[in-house]
C-alpha atoms as a printed R data frame, in Angstrom:
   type eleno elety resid chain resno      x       y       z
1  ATOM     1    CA   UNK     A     1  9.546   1.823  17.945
2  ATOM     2    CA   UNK     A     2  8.480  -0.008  14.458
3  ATOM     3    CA   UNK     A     3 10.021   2.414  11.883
4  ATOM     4    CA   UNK     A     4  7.716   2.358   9.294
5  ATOM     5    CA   UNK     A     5  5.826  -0.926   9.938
6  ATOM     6    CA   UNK     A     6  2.042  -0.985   8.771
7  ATOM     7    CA   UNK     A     7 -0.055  -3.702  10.022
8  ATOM     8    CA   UNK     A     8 -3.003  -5.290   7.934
9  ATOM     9    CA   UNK     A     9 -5.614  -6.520  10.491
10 ATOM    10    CA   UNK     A    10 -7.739  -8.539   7.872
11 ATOM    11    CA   UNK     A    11 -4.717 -10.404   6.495
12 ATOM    12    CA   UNK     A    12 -2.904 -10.421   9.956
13 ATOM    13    CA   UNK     A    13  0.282  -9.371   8.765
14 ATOM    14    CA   UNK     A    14  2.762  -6.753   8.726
15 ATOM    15    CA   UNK     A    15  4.582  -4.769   5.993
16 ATOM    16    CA   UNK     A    16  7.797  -2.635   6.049
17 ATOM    17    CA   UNK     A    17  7.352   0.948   4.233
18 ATOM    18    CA   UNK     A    18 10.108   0.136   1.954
19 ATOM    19    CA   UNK     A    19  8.404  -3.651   1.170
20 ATOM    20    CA   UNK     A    20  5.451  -2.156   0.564
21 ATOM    21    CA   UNK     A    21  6.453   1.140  -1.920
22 ATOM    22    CA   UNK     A    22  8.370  -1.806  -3.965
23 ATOM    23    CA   UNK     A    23  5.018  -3.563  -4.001
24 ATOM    24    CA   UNK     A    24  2.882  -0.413  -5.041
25 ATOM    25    CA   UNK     A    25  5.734   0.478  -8.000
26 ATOM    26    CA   UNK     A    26  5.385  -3.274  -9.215
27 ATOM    27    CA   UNK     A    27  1.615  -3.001  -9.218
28 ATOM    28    CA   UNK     A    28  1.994   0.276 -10.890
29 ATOM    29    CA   UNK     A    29  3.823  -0.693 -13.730
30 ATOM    30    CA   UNK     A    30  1.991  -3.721 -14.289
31 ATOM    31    CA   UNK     A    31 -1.766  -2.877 -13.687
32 ATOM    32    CA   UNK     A    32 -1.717   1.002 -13.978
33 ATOM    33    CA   UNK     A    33 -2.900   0.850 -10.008
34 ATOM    34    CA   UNK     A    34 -1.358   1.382  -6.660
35 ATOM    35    CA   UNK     A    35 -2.181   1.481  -3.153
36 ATOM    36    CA   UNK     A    36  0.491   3.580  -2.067
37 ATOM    37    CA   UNK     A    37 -1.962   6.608  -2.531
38 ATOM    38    CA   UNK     A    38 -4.416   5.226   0.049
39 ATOM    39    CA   UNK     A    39 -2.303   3.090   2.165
40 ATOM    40    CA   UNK     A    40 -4.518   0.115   1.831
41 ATOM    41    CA   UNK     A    41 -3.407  -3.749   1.539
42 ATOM    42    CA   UNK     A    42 -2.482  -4.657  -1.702
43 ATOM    43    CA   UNK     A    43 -3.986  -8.227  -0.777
44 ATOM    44    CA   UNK     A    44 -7.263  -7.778   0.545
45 ATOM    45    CA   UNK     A    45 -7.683  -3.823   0.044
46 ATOM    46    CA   UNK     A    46 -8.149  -2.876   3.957
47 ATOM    47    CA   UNK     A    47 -6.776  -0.345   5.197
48 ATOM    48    CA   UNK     A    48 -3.303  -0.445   7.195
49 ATOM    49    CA   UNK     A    49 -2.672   0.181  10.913
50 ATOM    50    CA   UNK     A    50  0.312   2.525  11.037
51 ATOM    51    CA   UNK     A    51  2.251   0.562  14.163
52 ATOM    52    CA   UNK     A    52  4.179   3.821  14.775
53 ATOM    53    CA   UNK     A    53  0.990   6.225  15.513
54 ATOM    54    CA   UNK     A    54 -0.415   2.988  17.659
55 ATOM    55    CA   UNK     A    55 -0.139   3.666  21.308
56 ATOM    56    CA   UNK     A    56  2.501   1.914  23.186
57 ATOM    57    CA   UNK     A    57  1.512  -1.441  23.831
58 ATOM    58    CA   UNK     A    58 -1.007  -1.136  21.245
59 ATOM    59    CA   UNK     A    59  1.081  -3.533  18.979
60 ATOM    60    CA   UNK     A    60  0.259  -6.821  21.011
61 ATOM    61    CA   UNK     A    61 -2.607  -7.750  18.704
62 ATOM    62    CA   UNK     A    62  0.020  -8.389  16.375
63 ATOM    63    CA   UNK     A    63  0.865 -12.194  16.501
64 ATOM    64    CA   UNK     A    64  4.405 -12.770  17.345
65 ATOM    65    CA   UNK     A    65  4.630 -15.087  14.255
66 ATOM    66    CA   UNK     A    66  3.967 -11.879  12.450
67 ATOM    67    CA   UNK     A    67  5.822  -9.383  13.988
68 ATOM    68    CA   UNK     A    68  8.462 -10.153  11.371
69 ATOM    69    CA   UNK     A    69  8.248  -7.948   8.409
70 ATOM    70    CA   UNK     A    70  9.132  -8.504   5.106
């Protein structure tokens, strides 16, 4: 499946778990806030679509230019 992949539909891009707990310690450490405690974008502040509780298939709204992650 995705392992760990979260999906931000306003921002149209995906996010690795790991990526995205480096993110929320960075952000933690320099503005005393982190979105690791409500799982939303660090970008845009929506909240993510966990790919691996999507149904199967359910992952094609995902662009392939951003099936990628980071």
């Amino acid at each position: 499946m995705h392992s760990n992949v979260y999906y931000c539909p306003k921002c149209d891009r995906t996010i690795s778990r790991e990526r995205l707990l480096g993110i929320c310690t960075e952000l933690e450490s320099k503005f005393g806030k982190s979105p690791a405690t409500t799982l939303c974008c660090p970008v845009c502040d929506t909240e993510f679509i966990d790919l691996d509780r999507v149904s199967s298939g359910g992952e094609k709204h995902v662009g392939d230019t951003r099936k990628r992650t980071d």
